[in-house]
HTML snippet that shows the backbone in 3Dmol.js (N, CA, C, O; Angstrom):
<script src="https://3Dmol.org/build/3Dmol-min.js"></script>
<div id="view" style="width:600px;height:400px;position:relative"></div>
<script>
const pdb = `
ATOM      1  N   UNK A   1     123.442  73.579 107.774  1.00  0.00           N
ATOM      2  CA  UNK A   1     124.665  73.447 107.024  1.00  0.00           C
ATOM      3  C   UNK A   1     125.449  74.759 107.126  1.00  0.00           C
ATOM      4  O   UNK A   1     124.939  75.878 107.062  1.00  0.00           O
ATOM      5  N   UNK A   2     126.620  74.515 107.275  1.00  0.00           N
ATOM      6  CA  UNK A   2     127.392  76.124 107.710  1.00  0.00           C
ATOM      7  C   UNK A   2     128.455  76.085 106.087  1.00  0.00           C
ATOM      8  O   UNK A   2     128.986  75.154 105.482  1.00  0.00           O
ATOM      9  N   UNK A   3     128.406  77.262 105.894  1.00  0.00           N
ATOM     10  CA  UNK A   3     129.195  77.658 104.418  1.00  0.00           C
ATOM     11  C   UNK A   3     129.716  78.797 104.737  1.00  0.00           C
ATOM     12  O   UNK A   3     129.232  79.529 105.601  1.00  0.00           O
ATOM     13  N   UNK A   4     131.142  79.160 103.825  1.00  0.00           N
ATOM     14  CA  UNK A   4     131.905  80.262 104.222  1.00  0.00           C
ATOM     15  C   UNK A   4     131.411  80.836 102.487  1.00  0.00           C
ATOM     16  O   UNK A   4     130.955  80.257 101.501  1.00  0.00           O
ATOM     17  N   UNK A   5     131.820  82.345 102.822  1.00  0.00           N
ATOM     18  CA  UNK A   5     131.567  82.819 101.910  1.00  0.00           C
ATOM     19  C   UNK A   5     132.363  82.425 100.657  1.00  0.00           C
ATOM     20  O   UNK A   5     131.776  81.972  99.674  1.00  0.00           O
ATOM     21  N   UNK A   6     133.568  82.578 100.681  1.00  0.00           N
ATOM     22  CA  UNK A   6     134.249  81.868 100.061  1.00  0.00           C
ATOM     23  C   UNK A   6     134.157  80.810  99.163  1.00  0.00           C
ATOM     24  O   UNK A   6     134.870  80.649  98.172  1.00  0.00           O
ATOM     25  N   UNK A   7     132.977  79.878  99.661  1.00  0.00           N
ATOM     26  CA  UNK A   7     132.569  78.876  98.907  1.00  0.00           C
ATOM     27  C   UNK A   7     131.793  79.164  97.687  1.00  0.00           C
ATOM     28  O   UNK A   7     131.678  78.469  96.678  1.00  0.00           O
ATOM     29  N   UNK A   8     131.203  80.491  98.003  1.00  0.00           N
ATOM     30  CA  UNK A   8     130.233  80.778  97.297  1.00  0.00           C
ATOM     31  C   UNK A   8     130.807  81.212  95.855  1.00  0.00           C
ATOM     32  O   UNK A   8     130.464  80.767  94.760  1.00  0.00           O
ATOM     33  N   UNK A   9     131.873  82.303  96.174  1.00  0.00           N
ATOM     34  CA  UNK A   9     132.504  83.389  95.814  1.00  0.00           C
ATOM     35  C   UNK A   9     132.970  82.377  94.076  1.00  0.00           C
ATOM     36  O   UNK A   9     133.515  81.278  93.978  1.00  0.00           O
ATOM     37  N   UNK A  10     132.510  83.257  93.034  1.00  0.00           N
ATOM     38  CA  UNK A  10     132.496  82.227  91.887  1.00  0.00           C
ATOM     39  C   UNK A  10     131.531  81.407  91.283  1.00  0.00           C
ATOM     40  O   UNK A  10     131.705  80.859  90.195  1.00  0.00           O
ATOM     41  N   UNK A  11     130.416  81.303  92.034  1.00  0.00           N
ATOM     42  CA  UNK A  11     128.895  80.161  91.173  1.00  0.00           C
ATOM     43  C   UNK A  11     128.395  80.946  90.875  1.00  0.00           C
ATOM     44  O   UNK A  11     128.247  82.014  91.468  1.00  0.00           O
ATOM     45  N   UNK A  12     127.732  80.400  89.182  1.00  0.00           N
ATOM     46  CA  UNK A  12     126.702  81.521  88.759  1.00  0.00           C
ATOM     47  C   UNK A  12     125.431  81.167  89.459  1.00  0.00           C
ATOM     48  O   UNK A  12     125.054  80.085  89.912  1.00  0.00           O
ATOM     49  N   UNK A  13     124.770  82.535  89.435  1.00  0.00           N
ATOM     50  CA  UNK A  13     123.360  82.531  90.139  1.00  0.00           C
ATOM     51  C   UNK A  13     122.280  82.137  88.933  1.00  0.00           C
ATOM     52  O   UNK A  13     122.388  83.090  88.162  1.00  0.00           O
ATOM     53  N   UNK A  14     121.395  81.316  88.431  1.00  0.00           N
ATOM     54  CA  UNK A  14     120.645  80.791  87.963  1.00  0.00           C
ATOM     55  C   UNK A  14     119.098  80.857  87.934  1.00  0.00           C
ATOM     56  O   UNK A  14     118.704  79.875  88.563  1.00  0.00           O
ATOM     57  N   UNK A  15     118.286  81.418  87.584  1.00  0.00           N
ATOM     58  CA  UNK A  15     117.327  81.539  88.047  1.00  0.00           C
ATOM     59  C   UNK A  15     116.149  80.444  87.225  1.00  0.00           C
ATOM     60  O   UNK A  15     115.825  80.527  86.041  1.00  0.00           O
ATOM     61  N   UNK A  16     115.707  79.553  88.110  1.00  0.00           N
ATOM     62  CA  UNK A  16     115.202  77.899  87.638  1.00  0.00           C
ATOM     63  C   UNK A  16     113.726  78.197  86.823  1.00  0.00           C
ATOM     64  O   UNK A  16     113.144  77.407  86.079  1.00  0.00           O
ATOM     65  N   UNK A  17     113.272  79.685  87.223  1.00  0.00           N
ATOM     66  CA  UNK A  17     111.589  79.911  86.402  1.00  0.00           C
ATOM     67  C   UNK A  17     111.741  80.421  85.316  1.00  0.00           C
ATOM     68  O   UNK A  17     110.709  80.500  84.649  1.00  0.00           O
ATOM     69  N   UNK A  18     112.955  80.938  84.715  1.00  0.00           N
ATOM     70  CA  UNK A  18     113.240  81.907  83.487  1.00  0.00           C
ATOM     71  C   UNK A  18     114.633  81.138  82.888  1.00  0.00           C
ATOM     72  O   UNK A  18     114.632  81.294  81.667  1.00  0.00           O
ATOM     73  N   UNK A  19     116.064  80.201  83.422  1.00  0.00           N
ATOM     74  CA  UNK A  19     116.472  79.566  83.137  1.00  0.00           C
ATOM     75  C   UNK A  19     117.771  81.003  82.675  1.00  0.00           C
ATOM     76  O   UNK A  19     118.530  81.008  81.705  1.00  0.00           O
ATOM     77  N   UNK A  20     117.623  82.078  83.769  1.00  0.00           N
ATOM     78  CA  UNK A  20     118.050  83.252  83.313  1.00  0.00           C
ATOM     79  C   UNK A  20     119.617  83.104  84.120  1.00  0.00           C
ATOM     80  O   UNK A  20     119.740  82.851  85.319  1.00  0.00           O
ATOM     81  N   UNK A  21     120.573  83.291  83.304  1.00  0.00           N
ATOM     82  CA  UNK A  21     121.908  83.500  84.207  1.00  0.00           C
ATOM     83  C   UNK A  21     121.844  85.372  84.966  1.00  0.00           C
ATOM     84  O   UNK A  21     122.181  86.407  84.391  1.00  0.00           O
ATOM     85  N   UNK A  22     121.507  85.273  85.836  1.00  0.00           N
ATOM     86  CA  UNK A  22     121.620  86.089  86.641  1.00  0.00           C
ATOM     87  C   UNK A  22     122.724  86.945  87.067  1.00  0.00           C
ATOM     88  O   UNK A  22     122.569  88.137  87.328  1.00  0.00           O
ATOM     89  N   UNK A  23     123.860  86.317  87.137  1.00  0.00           N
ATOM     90  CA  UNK A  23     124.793  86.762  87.628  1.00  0.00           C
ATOM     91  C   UNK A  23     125.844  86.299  88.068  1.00  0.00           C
ATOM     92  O   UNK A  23     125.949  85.432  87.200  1.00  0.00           O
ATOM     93  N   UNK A  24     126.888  86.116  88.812  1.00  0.00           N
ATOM     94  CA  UNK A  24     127.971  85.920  89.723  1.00  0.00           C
ATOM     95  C   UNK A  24     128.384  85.836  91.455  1.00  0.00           C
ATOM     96  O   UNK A  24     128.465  86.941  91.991  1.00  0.00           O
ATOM     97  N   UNK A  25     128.505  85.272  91.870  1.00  0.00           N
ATOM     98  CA  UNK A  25     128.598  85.509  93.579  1.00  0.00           C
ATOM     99  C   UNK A  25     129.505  86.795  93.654  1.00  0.00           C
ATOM    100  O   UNK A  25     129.134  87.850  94.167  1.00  0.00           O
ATOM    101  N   UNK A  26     130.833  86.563  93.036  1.00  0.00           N
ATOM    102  CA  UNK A  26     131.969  86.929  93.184  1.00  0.00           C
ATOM    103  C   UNK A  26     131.832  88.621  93.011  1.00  0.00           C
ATOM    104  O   UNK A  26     132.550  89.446  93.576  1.00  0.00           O
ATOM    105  N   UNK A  27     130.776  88.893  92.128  1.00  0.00           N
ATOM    106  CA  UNK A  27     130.571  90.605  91.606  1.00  0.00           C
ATOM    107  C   UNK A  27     129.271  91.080  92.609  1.00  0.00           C
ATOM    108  O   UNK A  27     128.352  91.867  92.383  1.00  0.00           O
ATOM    109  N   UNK A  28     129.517  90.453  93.530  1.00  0.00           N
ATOM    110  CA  UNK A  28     127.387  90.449  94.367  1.00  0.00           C
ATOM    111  C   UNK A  28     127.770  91.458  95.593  1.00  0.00           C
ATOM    112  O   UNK A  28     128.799  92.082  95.334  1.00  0.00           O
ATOM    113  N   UNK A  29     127.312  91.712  96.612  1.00  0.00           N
ATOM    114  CA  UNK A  29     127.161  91.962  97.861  1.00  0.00           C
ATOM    115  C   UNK A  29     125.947  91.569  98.730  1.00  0.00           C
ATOM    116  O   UNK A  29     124.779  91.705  98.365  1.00  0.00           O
ATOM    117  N   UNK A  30     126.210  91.238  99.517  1.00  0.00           N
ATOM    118  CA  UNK A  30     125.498  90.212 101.000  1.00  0.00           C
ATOM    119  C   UNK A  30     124.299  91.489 101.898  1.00  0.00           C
ATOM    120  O   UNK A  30     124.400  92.682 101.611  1.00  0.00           O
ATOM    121  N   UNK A  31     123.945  91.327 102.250  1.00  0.00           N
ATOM    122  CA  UNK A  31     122.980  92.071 102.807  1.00  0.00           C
ATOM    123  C   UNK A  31     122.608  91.109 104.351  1.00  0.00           C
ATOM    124  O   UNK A  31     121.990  90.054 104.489  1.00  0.00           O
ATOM    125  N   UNK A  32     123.270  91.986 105.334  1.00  0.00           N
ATOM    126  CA  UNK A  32     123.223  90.661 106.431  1.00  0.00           C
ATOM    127  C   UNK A  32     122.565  91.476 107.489  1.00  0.00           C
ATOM    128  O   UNK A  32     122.905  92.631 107.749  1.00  0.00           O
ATOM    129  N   UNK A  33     121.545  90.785 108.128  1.00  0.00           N
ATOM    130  CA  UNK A  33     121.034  90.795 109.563  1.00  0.00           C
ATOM    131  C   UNK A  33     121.813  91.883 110.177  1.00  0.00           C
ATOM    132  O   UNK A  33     122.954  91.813 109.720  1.00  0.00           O
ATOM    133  N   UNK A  34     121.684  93.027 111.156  1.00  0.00           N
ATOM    134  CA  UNK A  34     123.065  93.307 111.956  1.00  0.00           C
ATOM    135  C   UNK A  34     122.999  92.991 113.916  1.00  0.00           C
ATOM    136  O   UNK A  34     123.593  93.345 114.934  1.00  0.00           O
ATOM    137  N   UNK A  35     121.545  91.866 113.372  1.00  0.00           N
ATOM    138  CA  UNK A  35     120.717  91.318 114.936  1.00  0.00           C
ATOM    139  C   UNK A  35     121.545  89.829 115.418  1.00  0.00           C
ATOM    140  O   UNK A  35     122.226  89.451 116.372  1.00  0.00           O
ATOM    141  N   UNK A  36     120.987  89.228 114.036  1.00  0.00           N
ATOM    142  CA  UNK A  36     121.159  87.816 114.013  1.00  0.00           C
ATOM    143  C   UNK A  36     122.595  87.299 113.358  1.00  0.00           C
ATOM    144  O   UNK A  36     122.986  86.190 113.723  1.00  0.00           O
ATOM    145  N   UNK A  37     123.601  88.236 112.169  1.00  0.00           N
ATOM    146  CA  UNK A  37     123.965  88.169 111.231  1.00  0.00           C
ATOM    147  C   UNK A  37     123.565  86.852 110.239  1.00  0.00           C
ATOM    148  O   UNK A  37     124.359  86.369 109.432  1.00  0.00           O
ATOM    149  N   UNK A  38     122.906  86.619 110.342  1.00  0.00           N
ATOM    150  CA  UNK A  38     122.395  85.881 109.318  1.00  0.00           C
ATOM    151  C   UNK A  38     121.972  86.654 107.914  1.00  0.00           C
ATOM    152  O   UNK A  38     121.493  87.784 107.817  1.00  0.00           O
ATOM    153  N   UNK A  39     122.277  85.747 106.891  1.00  0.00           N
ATOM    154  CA  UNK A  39     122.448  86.387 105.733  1.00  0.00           C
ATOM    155  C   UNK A  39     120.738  86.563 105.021  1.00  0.00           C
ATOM    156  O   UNK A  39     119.850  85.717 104.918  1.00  0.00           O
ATOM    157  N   UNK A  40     120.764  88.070 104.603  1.00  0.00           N
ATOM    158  CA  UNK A  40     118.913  88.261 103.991  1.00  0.00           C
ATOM    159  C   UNK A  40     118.433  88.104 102.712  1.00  0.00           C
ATOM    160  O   UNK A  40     117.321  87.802 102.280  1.00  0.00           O
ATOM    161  N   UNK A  41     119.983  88.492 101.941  1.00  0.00           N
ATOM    162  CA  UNK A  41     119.702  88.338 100.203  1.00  0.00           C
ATOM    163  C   UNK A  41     121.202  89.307  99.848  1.00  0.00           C
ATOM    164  O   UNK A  41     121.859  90.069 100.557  1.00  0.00           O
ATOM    165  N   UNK A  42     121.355  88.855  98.401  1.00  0.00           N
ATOM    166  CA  UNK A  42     122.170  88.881  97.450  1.00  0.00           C
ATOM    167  C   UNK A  42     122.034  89.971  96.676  1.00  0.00           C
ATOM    168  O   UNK A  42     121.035  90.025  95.959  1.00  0.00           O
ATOM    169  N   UNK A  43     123.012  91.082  96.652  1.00  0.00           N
ATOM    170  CA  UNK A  43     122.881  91.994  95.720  1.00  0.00           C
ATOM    171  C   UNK A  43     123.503  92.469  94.537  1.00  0.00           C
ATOM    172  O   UNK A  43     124.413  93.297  94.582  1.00  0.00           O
ATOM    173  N   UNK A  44     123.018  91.941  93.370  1.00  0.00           N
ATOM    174  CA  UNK A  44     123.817  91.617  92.338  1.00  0.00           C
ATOM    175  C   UNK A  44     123.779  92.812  91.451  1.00  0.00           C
ATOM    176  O   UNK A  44     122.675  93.293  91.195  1.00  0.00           O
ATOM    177  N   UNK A  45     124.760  93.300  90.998  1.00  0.00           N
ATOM    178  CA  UNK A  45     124.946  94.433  89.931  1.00  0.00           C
ATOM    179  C   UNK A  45     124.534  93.963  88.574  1.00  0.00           C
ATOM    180  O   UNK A  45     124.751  92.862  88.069  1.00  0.00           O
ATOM    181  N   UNK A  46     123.923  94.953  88.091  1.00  0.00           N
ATOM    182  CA  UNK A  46     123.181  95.056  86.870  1.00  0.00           C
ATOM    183  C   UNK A  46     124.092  94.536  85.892  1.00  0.00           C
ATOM    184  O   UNK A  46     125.173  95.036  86.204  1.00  0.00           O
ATOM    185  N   UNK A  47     124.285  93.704  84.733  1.00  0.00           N
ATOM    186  CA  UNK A  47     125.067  93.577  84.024  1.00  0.00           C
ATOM    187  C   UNK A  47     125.307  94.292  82.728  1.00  0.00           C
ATOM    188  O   UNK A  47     124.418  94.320  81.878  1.00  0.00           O
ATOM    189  N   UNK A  48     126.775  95.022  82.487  1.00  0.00           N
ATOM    190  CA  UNK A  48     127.126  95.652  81.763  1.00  0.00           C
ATOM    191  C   UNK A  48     126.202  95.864  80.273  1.00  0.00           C
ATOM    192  O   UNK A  48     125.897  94.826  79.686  1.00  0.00           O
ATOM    193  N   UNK A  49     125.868  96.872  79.817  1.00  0.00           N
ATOM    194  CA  UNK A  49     125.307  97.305  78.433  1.00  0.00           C
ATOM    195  C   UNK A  49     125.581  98.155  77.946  1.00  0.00           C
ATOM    196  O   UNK A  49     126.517  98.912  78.201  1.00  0.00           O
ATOM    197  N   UNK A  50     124.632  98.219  76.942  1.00  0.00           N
ATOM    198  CA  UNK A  50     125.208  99.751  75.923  1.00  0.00           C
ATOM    199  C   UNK A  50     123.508 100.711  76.943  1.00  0.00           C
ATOM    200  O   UNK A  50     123.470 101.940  76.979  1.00  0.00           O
ATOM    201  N   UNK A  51     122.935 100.275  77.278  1.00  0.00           N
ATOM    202  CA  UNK A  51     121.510 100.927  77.637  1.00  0.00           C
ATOM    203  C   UNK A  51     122.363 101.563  78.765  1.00  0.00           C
ATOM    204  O   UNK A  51     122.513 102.779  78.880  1.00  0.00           O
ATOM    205  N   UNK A  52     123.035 100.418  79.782  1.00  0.00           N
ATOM    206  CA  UNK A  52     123.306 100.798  80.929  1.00  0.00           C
ATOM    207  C   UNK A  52     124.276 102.346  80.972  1.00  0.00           C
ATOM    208  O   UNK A  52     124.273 103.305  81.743  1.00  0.00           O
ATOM    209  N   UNK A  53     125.017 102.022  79.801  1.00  0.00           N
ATOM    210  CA  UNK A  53     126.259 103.183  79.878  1.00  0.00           C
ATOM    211  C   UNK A  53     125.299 104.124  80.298  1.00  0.00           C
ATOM    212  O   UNK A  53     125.607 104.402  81.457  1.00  0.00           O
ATOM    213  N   UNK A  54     124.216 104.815  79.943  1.00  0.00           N
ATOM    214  CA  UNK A  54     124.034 105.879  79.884  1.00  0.00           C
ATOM    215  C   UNK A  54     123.191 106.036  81.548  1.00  0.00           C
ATOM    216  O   UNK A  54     122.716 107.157  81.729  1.00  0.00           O
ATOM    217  N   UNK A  55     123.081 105.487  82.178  1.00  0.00           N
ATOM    218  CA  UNK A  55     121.530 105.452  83.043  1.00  0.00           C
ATOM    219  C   UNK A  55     122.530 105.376  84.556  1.00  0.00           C
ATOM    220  O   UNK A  55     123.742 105.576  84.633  1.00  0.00           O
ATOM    221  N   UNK A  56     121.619 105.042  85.615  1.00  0.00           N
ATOM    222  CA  UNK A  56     122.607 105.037  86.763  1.00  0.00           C
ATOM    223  C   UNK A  56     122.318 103.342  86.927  1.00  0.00           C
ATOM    224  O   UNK A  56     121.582 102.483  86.443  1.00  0.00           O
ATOM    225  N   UNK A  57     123.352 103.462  87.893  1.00  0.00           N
ATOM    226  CA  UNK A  57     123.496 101.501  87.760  1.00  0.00           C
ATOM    227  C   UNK A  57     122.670 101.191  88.171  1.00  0.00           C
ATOM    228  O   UNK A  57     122.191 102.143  88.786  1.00  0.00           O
ATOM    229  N   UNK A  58     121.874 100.061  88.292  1.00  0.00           N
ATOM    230  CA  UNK A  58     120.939  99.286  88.860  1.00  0.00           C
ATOM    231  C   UNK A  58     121.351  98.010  89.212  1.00  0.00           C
ATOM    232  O   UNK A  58     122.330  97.398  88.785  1.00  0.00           O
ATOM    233  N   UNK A  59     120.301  97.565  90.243  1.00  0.00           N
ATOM    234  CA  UNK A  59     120.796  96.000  91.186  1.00  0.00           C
ATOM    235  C   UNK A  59     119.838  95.490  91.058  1.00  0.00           C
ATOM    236  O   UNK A  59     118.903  95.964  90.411  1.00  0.00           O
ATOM    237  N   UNK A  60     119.821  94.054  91.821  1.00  0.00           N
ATOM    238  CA  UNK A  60     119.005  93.214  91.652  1.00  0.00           C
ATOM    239  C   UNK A  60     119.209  92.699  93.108  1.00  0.00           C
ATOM    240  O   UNK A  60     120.325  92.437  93.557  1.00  0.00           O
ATOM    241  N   UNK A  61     118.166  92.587  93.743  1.00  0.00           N
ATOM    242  CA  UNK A  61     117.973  92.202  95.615  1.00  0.00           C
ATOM    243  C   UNK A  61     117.108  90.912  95.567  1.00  0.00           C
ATOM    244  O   UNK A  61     115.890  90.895  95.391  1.00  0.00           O
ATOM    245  N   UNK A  62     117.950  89.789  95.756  1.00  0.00           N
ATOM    246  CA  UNK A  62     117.557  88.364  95.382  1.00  0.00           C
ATOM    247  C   UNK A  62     117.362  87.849  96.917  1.00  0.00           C
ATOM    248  O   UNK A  62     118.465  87.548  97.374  1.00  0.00           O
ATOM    249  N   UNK A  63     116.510  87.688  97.680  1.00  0.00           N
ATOM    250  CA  UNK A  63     116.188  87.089  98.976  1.00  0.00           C
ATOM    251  C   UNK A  63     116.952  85.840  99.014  1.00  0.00           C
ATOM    252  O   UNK A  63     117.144  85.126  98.029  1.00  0.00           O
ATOM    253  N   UNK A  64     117.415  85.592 100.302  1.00  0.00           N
ATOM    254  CA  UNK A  64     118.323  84.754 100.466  1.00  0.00           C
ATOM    255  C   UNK A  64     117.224  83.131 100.734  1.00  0.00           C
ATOM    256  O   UNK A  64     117.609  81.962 100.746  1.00  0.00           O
ATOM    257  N   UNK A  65     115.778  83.697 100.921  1.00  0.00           N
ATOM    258  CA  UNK A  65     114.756  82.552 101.495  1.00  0.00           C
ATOM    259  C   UNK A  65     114.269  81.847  99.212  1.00  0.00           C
ATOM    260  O   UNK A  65     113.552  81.011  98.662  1.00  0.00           O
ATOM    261  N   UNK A  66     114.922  82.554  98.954  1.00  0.00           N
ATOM    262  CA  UNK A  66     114.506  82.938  97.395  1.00  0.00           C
ATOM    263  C   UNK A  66     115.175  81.372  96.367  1.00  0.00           C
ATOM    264  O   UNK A  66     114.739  80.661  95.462  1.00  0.00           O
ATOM    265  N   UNK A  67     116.695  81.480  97.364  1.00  0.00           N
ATOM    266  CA  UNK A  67     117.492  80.084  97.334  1.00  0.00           C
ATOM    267  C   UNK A  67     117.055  78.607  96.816  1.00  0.00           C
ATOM    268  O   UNK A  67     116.836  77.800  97.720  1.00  0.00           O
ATOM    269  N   UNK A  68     116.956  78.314  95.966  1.00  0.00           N
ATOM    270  CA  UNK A  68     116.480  76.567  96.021  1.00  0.00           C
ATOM    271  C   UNK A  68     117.875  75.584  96.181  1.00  0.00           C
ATOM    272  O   UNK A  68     117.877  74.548  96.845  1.00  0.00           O
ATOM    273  N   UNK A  69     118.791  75.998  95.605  1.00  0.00           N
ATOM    274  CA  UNK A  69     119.909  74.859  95.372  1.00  0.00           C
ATOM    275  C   UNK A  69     121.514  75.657  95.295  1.00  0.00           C
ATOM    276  O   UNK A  69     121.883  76.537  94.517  1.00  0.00           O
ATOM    277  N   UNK A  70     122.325  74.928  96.491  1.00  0.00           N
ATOM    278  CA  UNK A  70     123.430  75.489  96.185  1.00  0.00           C
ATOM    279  C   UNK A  70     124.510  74.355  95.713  1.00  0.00           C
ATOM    280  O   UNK A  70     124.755  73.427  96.484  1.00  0.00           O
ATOM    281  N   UNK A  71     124.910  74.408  94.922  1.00  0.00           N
ATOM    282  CA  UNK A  71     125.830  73.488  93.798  1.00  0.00           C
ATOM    283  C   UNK A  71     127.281  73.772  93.818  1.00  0.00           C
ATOM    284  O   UNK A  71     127.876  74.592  94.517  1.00  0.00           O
ATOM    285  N   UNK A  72     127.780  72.898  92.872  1.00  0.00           N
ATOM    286  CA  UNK A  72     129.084  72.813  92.986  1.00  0.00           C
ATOM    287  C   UNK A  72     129.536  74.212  92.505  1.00  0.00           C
ATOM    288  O   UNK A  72     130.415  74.879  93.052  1.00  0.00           O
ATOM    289  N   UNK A  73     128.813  74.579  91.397  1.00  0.00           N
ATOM    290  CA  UNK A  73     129.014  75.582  90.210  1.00  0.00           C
ATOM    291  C   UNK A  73     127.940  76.525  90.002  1.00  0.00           C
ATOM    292  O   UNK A  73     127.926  77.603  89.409  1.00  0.00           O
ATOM    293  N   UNK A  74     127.021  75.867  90.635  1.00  0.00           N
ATOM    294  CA  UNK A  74     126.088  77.575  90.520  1.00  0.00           C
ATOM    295  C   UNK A  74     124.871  77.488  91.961  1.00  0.00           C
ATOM    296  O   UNK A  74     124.699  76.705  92.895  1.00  0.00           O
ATOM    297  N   UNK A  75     124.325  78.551  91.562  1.00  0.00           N
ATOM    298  CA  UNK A  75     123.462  78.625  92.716  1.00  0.00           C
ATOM    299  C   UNK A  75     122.116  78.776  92.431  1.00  0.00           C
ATOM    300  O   UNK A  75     122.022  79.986  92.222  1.00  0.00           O
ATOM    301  N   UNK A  76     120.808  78.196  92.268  1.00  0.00           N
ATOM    302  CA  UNK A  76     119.562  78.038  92.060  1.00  0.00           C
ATOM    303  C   UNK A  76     118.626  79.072  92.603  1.00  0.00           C
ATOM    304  O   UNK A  76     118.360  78.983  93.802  1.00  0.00           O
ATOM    305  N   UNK A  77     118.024  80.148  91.830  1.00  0.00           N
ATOM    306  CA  UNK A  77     117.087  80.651  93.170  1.00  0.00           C
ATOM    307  C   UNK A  77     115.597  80.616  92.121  1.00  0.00           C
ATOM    308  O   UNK A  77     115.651  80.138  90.989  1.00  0.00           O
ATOM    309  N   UNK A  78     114.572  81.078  92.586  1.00  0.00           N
ATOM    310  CA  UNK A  78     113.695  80.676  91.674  1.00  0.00           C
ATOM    311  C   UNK A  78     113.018  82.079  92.098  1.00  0.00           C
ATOM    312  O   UNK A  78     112.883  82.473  93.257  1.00  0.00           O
ATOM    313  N   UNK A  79     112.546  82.876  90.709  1.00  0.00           N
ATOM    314  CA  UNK A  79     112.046  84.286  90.728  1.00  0.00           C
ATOM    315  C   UNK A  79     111.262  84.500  89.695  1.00  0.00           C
ATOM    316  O   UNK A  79     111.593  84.414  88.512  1.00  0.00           O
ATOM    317  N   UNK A  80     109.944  84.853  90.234  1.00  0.00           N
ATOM    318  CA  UNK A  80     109.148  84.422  88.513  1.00  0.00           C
ATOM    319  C   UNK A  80     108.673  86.360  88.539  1.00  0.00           C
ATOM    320  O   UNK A  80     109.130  87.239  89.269  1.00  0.00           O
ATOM    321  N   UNK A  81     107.767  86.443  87.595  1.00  0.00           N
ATOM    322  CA  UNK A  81     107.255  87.699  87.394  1.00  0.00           C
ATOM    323  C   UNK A  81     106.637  88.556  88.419  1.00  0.00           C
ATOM    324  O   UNK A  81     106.418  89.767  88.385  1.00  0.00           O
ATOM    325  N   UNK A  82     106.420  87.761  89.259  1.00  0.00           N
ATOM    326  CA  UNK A  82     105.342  88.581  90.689  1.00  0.00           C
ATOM    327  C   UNK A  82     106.801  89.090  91.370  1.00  0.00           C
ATOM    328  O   UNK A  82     106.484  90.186  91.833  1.00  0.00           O
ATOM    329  N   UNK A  83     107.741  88.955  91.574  1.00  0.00           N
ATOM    330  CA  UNK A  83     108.776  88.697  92.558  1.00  0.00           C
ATOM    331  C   UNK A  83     109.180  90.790  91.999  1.00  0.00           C
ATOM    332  O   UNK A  83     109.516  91.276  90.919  1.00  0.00           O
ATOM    333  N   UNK A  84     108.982  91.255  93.009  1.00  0.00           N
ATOM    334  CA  UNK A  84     108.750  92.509  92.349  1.00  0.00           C
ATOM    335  C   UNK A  84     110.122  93.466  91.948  1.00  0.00           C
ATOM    336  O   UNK A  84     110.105  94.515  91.304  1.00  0.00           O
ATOM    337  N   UNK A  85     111.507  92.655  92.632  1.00  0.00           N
ATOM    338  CA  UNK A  85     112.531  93.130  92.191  1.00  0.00           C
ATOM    339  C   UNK A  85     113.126  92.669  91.102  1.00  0.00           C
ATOM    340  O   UNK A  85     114.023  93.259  90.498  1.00  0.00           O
ATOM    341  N   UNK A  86     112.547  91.365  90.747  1.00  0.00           N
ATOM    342  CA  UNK A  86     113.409  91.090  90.043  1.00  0.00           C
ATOM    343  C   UNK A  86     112.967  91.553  88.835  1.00  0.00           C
ATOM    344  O   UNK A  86     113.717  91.489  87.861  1.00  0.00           O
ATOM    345  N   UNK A  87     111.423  92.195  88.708  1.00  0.00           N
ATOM    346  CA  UNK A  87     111.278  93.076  86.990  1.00  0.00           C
ATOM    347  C   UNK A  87     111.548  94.151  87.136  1.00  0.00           C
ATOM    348  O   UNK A  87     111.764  94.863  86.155  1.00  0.00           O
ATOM    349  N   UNK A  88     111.636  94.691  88.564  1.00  0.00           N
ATOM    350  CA  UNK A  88     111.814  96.004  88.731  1.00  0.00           C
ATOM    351  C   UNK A  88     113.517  96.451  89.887  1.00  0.00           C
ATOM    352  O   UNK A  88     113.715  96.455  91.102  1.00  0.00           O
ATOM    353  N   UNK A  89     114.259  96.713  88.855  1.00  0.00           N
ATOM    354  CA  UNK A  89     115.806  97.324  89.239  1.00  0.00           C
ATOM    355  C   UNK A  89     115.979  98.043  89.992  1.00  0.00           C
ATOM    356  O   UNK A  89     115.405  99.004  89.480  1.00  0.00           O
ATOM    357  N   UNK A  90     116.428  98.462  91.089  1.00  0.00           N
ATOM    358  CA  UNK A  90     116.372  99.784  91.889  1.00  0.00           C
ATOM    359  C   UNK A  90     118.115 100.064  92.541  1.00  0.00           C
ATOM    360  O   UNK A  90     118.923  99.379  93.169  1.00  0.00           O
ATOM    361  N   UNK A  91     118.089 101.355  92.014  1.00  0.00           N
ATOM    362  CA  UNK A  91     119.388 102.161  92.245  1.00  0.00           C
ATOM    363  C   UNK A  91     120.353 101.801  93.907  1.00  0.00           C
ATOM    364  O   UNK A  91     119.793 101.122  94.768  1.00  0.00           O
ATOM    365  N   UNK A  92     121.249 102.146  94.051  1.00  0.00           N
ATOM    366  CA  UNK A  92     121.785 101.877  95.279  1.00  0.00           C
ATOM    367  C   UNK A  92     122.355 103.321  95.191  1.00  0.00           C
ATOM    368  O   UNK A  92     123.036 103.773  96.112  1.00  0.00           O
TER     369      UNK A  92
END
`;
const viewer = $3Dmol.createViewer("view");
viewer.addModel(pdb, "pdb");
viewer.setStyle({}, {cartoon: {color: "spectrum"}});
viewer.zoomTo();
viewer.render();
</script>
């Protein structure tokens, strides 16, 4: 199935093991192949806090194989506790 980014740009990201709104396409950055360009995972900015003000930003690196469902309105990926970025944030 071929998709433009564009399509994406706007669904919330969902995460189906925690039922956690994750994030946004539209606030993300792509992380692409520079062999194949095929796309590797999603890099979503930490969402705004009072903790965050003080700290340096942190992301979230969501594998693109990570994916279960892409929807009209959001996007499915499924990330449980082992998944080692997603408990653990790391700086850019």
């Amino acid at each position: 199935m071929n998709m433009r980014l564009s399509d994406l740009v706007g669904k919330e990201i969902v995460n189906i093991t925690s039922g956690a709104r994750l994030g946004t396409v539209g606030d993300s950055d792509l992380v692409i192949d520079e062999v194949t360009g095929e796309i590797d995972a999603i890099i979503l900015p930490a969402r705004n806090s009072l903790v965050g003000f003080w700290t340096d930003r942190q992301h979230l690196l969501i594998p693109w194989d990570s994916i279960v469902k892409i929807g009209a309105e959001v996007v499915i990926v499924e990330l449980d506790d082992t998944y080692p970025n997603y408990t653990r944030r790391f700086p850019f």
